[in-house]
C-alpha positions in Angstrom: 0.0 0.0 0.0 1.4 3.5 -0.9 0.8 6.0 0.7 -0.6 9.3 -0.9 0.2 13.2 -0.6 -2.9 15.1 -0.5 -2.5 18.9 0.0 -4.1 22.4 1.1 -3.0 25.5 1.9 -3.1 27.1 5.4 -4.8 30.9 4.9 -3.4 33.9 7.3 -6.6 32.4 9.8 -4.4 29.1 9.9 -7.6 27.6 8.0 -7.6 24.9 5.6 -9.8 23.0 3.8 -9.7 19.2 4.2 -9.5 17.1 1.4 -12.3 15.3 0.3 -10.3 11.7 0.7 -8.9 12.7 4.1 -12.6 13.3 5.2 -13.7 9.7 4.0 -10.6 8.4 5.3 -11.5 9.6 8.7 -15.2 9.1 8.1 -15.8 12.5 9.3 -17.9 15.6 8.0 -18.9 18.9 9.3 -18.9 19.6 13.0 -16.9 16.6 13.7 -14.0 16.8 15.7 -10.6 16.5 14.4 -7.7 15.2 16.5 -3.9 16.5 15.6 -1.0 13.4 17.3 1.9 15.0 16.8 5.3 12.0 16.3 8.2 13.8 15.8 8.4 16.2 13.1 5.0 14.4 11.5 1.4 15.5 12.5 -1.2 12.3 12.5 -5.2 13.4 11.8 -7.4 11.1 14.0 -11.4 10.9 14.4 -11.5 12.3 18.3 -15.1 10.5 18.1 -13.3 6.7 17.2 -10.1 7.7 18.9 -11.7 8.0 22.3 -13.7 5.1 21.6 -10.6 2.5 21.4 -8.7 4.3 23.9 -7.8 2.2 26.9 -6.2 5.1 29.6 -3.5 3.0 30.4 -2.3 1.6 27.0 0.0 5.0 26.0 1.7 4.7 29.9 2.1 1.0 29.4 3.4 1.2 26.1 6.2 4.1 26.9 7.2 2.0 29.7 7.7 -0.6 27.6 9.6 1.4 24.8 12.2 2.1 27.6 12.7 -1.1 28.8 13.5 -2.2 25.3 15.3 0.6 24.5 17.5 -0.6 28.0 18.0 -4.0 27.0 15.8 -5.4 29.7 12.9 -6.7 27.1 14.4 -9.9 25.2 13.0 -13.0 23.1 11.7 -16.0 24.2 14.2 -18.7 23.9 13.2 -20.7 21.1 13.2 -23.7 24.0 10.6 -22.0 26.0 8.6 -20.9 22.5 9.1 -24.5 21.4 7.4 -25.6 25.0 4.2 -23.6 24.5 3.6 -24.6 21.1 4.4 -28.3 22.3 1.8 -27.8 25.3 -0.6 -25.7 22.9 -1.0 -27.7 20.1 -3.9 -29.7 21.0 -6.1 -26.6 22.6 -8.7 -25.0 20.6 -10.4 -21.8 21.5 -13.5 -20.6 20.3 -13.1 -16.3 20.7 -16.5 -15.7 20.2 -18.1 -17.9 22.5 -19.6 -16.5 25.9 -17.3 -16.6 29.0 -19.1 -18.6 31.5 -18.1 -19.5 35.3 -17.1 -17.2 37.9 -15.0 -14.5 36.8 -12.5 -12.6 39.4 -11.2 -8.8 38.4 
């Protein structure tokens, strides 16, 4: 998939116009909200209305935590042993995702 360079211009207001195929992509349209995630020197448009509905609170601290234990060294592979072990131990259990939970269930 390649990835495409759409374009407007910012007036003296800092207003723009969205592109057509940026609203679709984002399946927004007017009065929506608009979401800017900045990553480095690149700017990210997100649906605030879909972002906030897969947003788990904890996910972005969890996952910078994890970023600097992997960028420390402390975060390595499973030995291939260990892997080899689980898939050994797995290979007979099937799981049905979309079936209901059922039991007791602690949190």
């Amino acid at each position: 998939m390649t990835a495409s360079v759409l374009t407007s211009k910012l007036t003296k207001r800092s207003q723009t116009t969205i592109p057509k195929a940026v609203k679709n992509a984002l399946h927004v349209a007017a009065g929506d909200e608009i979401g800017y995630v900045i990553e480095g020197e690149s700017v990210r448009l997100v649906n605030v209305a879909m972002q906030a509905e897969n947003e788990d609170p904890m996910v972005e601290q969890f996952l910078g935590l994890l970023a600097k234990d992997i960028g420390q060294g402390r975060v390595r592979a499973f030995p291939q042993s260990l892997y080899d072990r689980i898939e050994q131990l797995t290979a007979s259990v099937t799981v049905d995702h979309d079936a209901d939970i059922t039991g007791a269930i602690r949190i």
